[in-house]
N, C-alpha and C positions, 0 to 999 in steps of 0.2 A: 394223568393230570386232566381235570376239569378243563373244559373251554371255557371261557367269559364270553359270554353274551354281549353285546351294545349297551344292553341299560345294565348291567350287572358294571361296566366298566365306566357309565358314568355317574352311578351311583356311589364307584369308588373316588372318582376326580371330585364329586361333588365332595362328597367327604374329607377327601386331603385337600381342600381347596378351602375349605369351614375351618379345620386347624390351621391350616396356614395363617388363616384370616385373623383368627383367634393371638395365637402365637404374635403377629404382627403386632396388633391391638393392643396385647399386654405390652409390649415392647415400645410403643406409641405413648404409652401411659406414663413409662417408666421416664421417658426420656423429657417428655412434658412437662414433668413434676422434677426435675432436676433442674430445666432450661427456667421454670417460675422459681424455683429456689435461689437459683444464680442474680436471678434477678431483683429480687426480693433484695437479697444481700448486696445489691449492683455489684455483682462481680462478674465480669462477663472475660472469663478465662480464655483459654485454647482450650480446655475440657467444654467451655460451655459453647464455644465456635462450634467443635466436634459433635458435640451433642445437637446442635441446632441442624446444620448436613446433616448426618446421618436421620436425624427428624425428617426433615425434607423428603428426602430417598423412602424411605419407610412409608410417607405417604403417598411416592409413587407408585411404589410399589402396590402397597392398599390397593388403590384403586384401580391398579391392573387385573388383581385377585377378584375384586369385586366385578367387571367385565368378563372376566372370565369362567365368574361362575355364573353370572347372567344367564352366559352363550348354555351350559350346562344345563342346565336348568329351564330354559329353552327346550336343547335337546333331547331332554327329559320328558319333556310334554307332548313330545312327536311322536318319541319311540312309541310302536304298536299301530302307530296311524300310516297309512301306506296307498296309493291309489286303486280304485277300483281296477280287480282282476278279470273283469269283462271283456273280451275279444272285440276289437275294434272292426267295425264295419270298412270295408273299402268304400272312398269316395264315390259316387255314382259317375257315371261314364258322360264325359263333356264333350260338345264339339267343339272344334278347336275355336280359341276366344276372337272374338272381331277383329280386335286388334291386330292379329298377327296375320289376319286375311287380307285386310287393308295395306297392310304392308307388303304381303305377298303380290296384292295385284296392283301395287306401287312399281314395284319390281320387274313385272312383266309388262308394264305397261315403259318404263323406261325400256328397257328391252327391246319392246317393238321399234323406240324413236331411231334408235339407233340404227 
């Protein structure tokens, strides 16, 4: 068996994430034109209740899809881009900083009082 690669496997998320979205959408559509029928006829049933929830939900949902393939799609655009492979230099050689001198001869100078 094949490996999947990083963009091999969000080319597939991206993909099942577009049907999904798809699929919602038509199901969005269907539900909308039942809830304007209901209404049309002012019948506002438990089927047309149910149908308006379940609306709802569908477009939470949505819009989770659609975040989610944001991020995707995003991470799409990264893959291949990576930091430069250059050896970092070591920091040049410091004496130690004032601060900690000052404090040291803070230290030694209580030292003597006592």
């Amino acid at each position: 068996m094949d490996e999947m690669t990083a963009e091999d496997a969000l080319r597939l998320a991206d993909e099942l994430t577009g049907q999904a979205l798809k699929e919602t959408e038509a199901r969005c559509s269907v539900l909308a034109q039942f809830i304007d029928d209901c209404d049309r006829a002012r019948a506002r049933t438990l089927a047309w209740s149910q149908a308006v929830r379940e609306l709802r939900a569908l477009h939470d949902y949505r819009a989770g899809l659609l975040r989610r393939r944001d991020l995707i799609r995003q991470a799409l655009d990264c893959v291949g881009e990576s930091p430069a492979r250059e050896r970092l230099t070591p920091p040049p050689d410091r004496p130690v900083p004032r601060i900690r001198q000052q404090v040291q001869i803070q230290v030694q100078a209580r030292r003597q009082r006592s």
